[in-house]
FIMARRO-586133 format. One record per atom (N, C-alpha, C): residue in three letters; x, y, z. Coordinates in steps of 0.05 Angstrom, whole numbers, padded with zeros to 5 digits, always signed. Each point is the difference from the previous one (the first is absolute). Last residue first. Example, Ala and Ser with C-alpha at 12.3 -4.5 7.8 and 13.67 -1.06 7.14 Angstrom:
% FIMARRO-586133
SER+00257-00045+00142/SER+00016+00024+00001/SER-00015+00022+00014/ALA+00006-00115-00001/ALA-00018+00024+00000/ALA+00018+00024+00000/
***
This chain:
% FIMARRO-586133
UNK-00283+00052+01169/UNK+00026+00008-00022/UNK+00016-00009+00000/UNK-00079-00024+00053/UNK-00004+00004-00032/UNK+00014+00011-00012/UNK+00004+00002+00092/UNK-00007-00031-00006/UNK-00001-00005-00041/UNK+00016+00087+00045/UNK+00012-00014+00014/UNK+00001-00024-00017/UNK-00072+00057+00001/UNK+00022+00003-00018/UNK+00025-00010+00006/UNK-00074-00022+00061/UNK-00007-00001-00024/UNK+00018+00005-00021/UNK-00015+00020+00092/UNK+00018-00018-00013/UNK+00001-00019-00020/UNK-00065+00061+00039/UNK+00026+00017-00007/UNK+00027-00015-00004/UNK-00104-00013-00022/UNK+00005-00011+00016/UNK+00041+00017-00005/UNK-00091+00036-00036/UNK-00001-00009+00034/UNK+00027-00025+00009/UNK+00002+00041-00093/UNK-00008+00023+00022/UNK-00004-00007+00030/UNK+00034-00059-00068/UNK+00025+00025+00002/UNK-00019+00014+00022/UNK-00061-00049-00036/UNK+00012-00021+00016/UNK+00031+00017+00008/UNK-00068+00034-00056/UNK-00010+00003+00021/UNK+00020-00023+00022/UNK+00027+00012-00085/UNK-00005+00024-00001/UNK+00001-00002+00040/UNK-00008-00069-00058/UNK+00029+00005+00006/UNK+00002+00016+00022/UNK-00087-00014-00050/UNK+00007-00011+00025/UNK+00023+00001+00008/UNK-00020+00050-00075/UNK-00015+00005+00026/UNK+00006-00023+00019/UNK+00044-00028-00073/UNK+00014+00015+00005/UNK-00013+00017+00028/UNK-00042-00066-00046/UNK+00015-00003+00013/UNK+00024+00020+00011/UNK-00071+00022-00065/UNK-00013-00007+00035/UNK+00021-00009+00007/UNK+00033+00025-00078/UNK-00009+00027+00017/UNK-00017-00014+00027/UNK+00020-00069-00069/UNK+00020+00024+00013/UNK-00002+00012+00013/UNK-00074-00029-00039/UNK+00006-00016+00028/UNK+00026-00006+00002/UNK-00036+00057-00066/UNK-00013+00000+00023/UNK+00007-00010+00021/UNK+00045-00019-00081/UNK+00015+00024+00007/UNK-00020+00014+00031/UNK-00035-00081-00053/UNK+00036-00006+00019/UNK+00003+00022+00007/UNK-00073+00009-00046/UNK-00009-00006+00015/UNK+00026-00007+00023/UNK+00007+00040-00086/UNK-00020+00020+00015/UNK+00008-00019+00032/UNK+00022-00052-00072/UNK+00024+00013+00013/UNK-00007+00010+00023/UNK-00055-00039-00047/UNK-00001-00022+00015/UNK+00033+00021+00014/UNK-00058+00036-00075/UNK-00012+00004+00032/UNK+00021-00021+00021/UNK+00030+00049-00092/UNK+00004-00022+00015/UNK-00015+00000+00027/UNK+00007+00076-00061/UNK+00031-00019-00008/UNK-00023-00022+00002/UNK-00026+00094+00007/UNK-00023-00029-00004/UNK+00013-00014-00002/UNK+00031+00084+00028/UNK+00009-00004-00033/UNK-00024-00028+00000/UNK+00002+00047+00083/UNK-00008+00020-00023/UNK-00001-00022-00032/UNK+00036-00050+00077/UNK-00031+00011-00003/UNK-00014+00016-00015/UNK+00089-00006+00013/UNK-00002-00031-00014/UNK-00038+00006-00001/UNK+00048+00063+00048/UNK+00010+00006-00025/UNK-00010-00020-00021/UNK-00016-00005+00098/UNK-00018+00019-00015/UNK+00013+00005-00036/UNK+00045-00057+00062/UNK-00022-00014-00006/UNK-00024+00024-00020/UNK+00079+00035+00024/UNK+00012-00035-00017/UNK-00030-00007-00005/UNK+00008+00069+00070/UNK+00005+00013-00033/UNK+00000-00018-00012/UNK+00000-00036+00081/UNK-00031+00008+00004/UNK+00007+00020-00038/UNK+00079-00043+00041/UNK-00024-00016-00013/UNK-00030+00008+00002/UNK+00070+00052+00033/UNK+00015-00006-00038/UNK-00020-00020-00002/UNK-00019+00039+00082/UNK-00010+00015-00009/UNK+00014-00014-00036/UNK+00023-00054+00068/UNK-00029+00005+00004/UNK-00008+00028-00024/UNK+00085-00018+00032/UNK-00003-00023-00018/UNK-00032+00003-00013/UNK+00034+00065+00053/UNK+00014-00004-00015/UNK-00006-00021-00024/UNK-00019+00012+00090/UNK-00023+00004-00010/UNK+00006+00015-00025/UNK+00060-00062+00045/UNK-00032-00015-00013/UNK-00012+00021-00003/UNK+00073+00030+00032/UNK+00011-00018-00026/UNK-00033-00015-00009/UNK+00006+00045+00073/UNK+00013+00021-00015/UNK-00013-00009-00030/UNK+00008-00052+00084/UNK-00030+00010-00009/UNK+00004+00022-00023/UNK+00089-00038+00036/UNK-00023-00025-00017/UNK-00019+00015-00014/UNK+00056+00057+00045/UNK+00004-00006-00013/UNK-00013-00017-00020/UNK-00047+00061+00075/UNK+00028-00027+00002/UNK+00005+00002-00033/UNK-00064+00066+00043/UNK+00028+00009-00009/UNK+00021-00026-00003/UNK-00118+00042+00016/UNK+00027-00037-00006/UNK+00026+00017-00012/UNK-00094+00047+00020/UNK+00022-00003+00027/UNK+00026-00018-00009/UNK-00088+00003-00044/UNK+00011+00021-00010/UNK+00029+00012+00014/UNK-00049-00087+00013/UNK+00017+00003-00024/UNK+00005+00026-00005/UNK-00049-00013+00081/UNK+00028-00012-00006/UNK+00013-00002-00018/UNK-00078+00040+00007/UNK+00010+00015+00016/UNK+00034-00014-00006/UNK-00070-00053-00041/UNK+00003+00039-00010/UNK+00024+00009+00016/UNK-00055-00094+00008/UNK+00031+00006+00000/UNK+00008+00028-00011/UNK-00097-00023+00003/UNK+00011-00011+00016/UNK+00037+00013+00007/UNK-00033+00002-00084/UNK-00009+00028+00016/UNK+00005-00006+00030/UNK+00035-00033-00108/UNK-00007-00017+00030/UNK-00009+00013+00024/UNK+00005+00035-00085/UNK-00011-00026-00012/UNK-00001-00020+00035/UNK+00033+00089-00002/UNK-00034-00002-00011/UNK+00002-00021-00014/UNK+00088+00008+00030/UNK-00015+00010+00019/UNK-00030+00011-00003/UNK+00054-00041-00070/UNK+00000-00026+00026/UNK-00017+00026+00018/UNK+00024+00049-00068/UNK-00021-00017-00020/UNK+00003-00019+00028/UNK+00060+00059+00021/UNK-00024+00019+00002/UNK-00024-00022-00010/UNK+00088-00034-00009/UNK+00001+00009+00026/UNK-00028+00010-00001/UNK+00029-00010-00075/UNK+00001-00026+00012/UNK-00017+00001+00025/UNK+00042+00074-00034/UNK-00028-00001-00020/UNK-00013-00034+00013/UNK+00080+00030+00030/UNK-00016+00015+00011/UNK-00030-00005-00006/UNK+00074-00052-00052/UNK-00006+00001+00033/UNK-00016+00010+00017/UNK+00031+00033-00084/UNK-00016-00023-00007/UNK-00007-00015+00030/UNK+00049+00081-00006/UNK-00025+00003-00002/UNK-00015-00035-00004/UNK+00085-00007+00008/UNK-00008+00018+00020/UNK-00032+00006+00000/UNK+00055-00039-00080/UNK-00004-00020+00027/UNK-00010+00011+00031/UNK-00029+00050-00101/UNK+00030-00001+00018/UNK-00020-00022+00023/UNK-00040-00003-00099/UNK-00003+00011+00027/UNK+00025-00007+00016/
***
């Protein structure tokens, strides 16, 4: 998947996983939030790919609480605007 779409796809999977924040993540043009929903969508495929195959629940479970930390990244870029700032 192109770095573009992979973003978008990022982008669309955070805005029904966080509904609260909808309006804003579909609105985010910074750079940072770009990039996490970037990061967000290569570990939501990572964990589902490790899931299909039965690898390793204890991975399943790191690659979950990837993706939650990343939702909280998420929501912390969204309300607070100096936020990307502080974290690059």
């Amino acid at each position: 998947m192109a770095r573009s779409n992979r973003r978008e796809a990022g982008r669309r999977r955070l805005a029904m996983r966080l509904p609260q924040m909808r309006k804003l993540i579909m609105a985010a043009c910074d750079p940072l939030q770009l990039e996490l929903f970037e990061a967000y969508q290569m570990a939501v495929e990572a964990r589902d790919a490790v899931q299909r195959q039965r690898f390793d629940p204890n991975l399943v479970r790191e690659y979950d609480e990837t993706c939650s930390d990343i939702e909280q990244h998420v929501i912390r870029a969204m309300r607070e605007p100096s936020y990307a700032q502080r974290t690059s």
